[in-house]
C-alpha positions in Angstrom: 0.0 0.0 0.0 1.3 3.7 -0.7 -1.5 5.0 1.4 -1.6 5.0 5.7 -4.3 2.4 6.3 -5.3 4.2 9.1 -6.3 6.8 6.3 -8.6 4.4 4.2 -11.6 4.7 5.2 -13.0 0.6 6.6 -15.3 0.0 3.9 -12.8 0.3 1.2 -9.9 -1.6 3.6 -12.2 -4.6 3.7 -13.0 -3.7 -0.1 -9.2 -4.6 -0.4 -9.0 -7.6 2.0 -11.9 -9.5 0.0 -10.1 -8.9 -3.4 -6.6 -9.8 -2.1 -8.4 -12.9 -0.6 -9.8 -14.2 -4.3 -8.3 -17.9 -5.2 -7.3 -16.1 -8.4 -5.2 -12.9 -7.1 -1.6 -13.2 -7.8 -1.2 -9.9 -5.6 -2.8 -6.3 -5.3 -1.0 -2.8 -4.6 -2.6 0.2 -3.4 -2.1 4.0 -4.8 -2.6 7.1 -2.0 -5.6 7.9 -3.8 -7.3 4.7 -2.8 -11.4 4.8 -1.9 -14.6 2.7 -2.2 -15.8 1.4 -5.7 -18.0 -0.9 -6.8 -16.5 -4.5 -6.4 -12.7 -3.5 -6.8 -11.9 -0.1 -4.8 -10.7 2.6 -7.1 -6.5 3.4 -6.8 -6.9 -0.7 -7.1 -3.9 -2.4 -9.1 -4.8 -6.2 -9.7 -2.6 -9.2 -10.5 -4.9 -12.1 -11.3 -3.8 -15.8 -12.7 -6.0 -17.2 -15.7 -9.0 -14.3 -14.5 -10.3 -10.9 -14.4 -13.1 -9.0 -13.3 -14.9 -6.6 -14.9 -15.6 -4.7 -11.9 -11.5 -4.3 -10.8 -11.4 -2.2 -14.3 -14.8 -0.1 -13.7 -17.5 0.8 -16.0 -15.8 3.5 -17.3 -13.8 1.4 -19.6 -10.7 3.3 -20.7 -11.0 6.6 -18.5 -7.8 8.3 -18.5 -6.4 12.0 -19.2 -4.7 13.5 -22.0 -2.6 16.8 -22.1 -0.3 18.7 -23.9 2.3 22.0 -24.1 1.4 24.8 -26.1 3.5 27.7 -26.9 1.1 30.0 -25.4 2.5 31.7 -21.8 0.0 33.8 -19.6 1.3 37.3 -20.7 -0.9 36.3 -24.2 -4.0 35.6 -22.2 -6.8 38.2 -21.4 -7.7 38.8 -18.3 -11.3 37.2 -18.7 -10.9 33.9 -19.7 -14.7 34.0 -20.3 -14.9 33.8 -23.7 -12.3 30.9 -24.3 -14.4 28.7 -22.0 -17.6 29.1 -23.8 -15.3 28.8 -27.3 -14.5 25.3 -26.0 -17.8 24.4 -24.9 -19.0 25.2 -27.9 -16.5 23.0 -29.9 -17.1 20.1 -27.3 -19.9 19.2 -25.9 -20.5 18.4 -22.6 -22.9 16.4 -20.4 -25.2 14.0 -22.2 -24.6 16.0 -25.3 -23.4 14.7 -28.1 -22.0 15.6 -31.8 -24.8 16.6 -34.3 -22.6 14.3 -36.7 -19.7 12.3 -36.4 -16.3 14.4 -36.4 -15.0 14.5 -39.4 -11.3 14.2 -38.7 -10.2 14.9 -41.8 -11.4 19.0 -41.4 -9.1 19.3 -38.1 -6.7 21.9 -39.2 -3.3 21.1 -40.0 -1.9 23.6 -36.8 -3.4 21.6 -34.3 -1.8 18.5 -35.4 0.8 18.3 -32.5 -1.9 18.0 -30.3 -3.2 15.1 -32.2 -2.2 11.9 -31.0 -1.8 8.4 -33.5 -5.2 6.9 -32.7 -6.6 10.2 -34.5 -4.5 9.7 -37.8 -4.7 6.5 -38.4 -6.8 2.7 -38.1 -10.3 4.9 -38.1 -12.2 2.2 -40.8 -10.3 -0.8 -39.2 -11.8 0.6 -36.0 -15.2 1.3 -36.5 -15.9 -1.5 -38.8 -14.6 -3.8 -35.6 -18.4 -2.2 -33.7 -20.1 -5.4 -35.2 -18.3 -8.0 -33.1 -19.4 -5.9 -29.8 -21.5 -7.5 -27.2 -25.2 -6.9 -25.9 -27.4 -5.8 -28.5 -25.3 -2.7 -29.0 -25.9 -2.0 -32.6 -28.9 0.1 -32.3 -27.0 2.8 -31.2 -24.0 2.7 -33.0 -25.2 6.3 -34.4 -25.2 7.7 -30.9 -21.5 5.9 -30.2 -20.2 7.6 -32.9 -22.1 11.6 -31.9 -20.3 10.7 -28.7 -16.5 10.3 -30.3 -15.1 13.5 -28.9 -17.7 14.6 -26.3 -16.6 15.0 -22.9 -19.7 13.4 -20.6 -20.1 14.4 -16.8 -18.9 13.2 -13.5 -15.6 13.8 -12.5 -14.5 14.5 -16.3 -13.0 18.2 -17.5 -11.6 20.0 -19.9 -8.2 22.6 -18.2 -6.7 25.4 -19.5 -3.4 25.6 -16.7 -0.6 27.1 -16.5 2.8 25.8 -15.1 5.5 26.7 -13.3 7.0 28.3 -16.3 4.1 29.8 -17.2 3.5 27.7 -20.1 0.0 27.6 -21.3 -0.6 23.5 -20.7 -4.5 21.8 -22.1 -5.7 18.9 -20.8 -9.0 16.6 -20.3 -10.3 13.7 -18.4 -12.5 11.5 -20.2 -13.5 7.8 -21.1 -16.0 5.8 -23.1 -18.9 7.4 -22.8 -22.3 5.5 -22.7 -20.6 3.1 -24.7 -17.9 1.6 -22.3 -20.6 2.1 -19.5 -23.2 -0.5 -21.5 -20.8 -3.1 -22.3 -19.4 -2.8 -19.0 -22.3 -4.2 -17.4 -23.4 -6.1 -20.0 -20.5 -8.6 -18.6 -20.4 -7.9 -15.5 -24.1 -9.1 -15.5 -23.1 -12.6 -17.2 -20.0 -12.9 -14.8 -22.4 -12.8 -11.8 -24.4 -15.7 -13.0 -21.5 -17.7 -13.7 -21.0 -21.1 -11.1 -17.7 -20.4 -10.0 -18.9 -17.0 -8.8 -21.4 -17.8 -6.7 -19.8 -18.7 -3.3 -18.0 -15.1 -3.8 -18.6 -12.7 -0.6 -19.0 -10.1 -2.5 -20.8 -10.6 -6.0 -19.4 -7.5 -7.7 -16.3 -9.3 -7.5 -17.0 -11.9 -9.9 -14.3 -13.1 -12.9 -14.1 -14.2 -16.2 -11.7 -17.4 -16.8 -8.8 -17.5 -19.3 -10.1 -19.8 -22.4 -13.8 -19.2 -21.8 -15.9 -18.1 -24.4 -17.7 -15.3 -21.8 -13.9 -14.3 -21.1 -13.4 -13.7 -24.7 -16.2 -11.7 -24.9 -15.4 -9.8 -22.4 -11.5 -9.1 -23.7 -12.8 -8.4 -27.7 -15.2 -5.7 -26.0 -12.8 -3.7 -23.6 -9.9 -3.7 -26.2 -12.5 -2.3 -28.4 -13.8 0.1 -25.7 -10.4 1.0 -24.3 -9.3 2.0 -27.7 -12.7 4.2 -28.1 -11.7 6.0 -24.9 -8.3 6.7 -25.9 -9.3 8.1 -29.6 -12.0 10.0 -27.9 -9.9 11.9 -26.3 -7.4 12.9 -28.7 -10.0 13.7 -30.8 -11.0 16.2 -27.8 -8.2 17.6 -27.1 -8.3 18.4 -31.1 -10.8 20.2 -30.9 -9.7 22.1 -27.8 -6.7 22.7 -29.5 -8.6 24.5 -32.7 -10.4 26.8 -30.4 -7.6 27.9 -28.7 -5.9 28.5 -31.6 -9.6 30.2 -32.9 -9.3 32.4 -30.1 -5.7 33.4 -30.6 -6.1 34.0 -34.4 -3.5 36.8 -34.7 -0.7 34.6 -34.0 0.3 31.1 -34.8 -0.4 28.8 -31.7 1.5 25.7 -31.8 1.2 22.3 -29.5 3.8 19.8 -28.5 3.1 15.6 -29.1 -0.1 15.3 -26.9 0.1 12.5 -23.4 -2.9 10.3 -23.8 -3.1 7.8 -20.8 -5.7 5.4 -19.6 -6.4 5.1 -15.8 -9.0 2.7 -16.0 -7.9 -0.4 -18.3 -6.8 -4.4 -18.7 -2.9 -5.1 -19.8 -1.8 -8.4 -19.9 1.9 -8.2 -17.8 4.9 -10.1 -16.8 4.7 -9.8 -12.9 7.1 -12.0 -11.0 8.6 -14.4 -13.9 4.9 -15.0 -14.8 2.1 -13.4 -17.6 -0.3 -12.3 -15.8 -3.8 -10.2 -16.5 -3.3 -6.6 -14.7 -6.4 -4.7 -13.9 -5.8 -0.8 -12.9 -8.9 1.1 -11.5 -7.7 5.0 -10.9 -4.3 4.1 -11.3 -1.7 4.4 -14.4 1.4 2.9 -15.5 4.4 4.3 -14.5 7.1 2.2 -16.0 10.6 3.9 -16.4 10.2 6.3 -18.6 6.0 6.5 -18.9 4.7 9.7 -18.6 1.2 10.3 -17.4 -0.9 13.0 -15.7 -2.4 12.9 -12.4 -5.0 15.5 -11.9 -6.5 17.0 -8.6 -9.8 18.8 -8.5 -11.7 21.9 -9.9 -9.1 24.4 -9.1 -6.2 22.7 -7.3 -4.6 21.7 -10.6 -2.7 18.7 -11.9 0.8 17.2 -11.9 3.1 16.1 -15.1 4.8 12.8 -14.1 7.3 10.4 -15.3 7.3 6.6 -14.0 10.6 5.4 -12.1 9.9 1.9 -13.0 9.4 0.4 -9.1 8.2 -3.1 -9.6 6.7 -2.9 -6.2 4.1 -1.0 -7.7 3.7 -3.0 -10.9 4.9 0.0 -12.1 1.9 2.1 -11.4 1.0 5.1 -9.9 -2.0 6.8 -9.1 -4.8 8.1 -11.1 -5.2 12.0 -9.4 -6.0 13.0 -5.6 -9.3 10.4 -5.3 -12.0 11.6 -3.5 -12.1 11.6 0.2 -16.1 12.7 0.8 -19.2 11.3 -1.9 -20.9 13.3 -3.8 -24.1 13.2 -1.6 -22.4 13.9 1.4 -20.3 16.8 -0.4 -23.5 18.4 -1.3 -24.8 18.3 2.1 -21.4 19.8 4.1 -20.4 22.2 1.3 -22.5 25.6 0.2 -22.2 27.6 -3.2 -20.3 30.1 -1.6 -17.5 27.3 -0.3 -17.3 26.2 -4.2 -16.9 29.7 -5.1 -14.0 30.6 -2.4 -12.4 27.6 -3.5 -12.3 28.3 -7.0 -11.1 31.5 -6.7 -9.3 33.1 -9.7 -10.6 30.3 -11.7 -12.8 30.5 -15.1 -15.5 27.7 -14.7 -19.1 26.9 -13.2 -19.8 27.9 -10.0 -23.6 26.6 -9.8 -25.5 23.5 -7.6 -24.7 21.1 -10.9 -20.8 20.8 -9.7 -21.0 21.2 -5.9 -20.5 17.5 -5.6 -17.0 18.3 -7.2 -15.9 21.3 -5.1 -12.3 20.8 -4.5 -12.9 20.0 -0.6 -14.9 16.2 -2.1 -11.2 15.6 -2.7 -8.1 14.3 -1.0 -4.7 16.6 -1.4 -3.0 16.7 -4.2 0.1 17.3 -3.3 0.2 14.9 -0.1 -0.9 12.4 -2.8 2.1 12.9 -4.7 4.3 12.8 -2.1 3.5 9.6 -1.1 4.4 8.2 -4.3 8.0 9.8 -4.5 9.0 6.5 -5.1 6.9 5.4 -8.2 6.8 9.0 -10.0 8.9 11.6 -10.5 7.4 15.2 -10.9 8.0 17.0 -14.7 5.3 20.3 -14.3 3.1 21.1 -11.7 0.0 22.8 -13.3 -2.2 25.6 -11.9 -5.5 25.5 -13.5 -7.1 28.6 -14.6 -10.0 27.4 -16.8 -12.1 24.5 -16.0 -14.8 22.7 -18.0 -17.6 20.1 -16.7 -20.1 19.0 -17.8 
């Protein structure tokens, strides 16, 4: 564990305790920003032999962030960031919104093409035409799957204008797989409850797919699919955000270093211990030697640039941002409009009832997070957000 156990809260230490317990757990690690999920506790890291559950990955299948450098610094910004921020939400939508049509990738203009990452420019055909091998009746909205390509959703997810420490104009979202990711999600977990070898479980949410089952195939053929949707979702995003910034800057050329697209809610198949293994990571990244990946805080407290050390300890992750230390009902009870406002002071985003449940208090620190993972990440930027977007 890289967080205190006498900081995690019970329910989510005997969350932990019953995975670790499972016949088919090789081992499970812990990241600071550990709390209670469904089945497997999100900051979760999951060895399993032969298995995996689709609750230790989440039913956001492919969450993750994505960011990238511009050569913007914050002498060219206006004072009021206004403007920008409704530019942006016009360009993406937010909420349960989606695209009127598809994206068409091919009108994304050539100066925001650092900030486009490979999924973008290449494999779209091979990738949509894989939609008829997915699971659970999900045809009949393959029109609404594709609207959604791009669109940022609710929750937790954002869309950042920050600055760093260099005051360097940074962009960056959180994102995942939409209502797609959600559907097939439970689709499986649904067939994985009924499944015999599941049913003595104490804790049903838990239940697991076995290696050279057709139901595990299934499974595997759908999140690959759904991960990769998540991942080209957000590069397409961050696209977008990229051509209204440079919209909104038109009397100079605005250009954006290679964009960082990471997942923090995915399956990799690893070699853990001399042995391939099936690694689940629920709010948690990969921080090989080397990796570089973003781990974001809350409306207003900002994000951090990382680089992974490589500690096997961890199999080599790292956590996913601060993790929230209050729920969202009980945030909405302790905390008032006028706390969300002090807390995001200086800050260009919503300040209304719809995003109290994500007032920057909901979360743990930030930077005691990362301090307790000194020895998994190394720090590359420290980013101060000055825009936020939510949906």
């Amino acid at each position: 564990m890289w967080a205190p156990e006498h900081e995690v809260e019970p329910a989510a230490a005997q969350q932990l305790r019953q995975i670790a317990a499972l016949p088919w757990v090789h081992g499970i690690r812990v990241m600071p920003d550990v709390h209670l999920g469904k089945g497997a506790t999100v900051g979760s890291v999951i060895a399993m032999r032969d298995a995996v559950s689709p609750n230790a990955v989440g039913v956001d299948i492919g969450c993750g962030m994505v960011g990238v450098r511009t050569s913007l610094t914050a002498a060219d910004l206006p004072d009021d960031l206004h403007r920008l921020r409704s530019r942006i939400e016009r360009e993406v939508p937010v909420g349960h919104h989606g695209h009127k049509t598809p994206v068409d990738l091919r009108r994304l203009h050539p100066l925001a093409r650092g900030a486009r990452s490979a999924e973008v420019l290449s494999g779209e055909d091979a990738f949509w035409s894989r939609f008829g091998t997915l699971s659970g009746g999900v045809d009949r909205i393959e029109t609404r799957v594709q609207q959604q390509m791009g669109t940022l959703g609710g929750g937790n997810h954002f869309i950042e204008v920050c600055l760093d420490t260099e005051d360097q104009v940074w962009l960056q979202l959180h994102s995942g797989s939409r209502n797609i990711g959600k559907t097939l999600a439970e689709h499986h977990a649904g067939i994985a409850k009924g499944l015999e070898h599941n049913r003595a479980l104490p804790d049903r949410d838990l239940a697991v797919f076995l290696a050279g089952t057709p139901e595990m195939d299934a499974y595997l053929n759908d999140l690959w699919w759904a991960q990769e949707y998540a991942a080209r979702s957000r590069a397409v995003m961050i696209t977008l955000v990229a051509e209204a910034v440079r919209a909104e800057f038109a009397d100079r050329e605005v250009t954006f270093d290679e964009a960082v697209n990471v997942h923090h809610n995915y399956v990799a198949t690893e070699r853990i211990d001399g042995a391939d293994l099936i690694v689940t990571r629920k709010g948690a990244i990969r921080a090989g030697a080397g990796d570089l990946g973003l781990i974001p805080g809350s409306m207003g407290t900002g994000s951090y640039v990382v680089r992974g050390l490589g500690n096997p300890e961890s199999y080599w992750s790292a956590s996913h941002g601060a993790g929230r230390r209050m729920s969202r009902t009980a945030a909405k009870k302790h905390f008032t409009l006028d706390d969300l406002a002090e807390q995001t002071a200086g800050v260009e985003c919503r300040k209304d009832a719809g995003v109290l449940d994500e007032i920057p208090g909901a979360y743990k620190d930030l930077d005691s997070v990362i301090a307790a993972q000194s020895d998994l990440v190394e720090v590359v930027a420290r980013l101060r957000t000055i825009l936020c977007v939510k949906g």
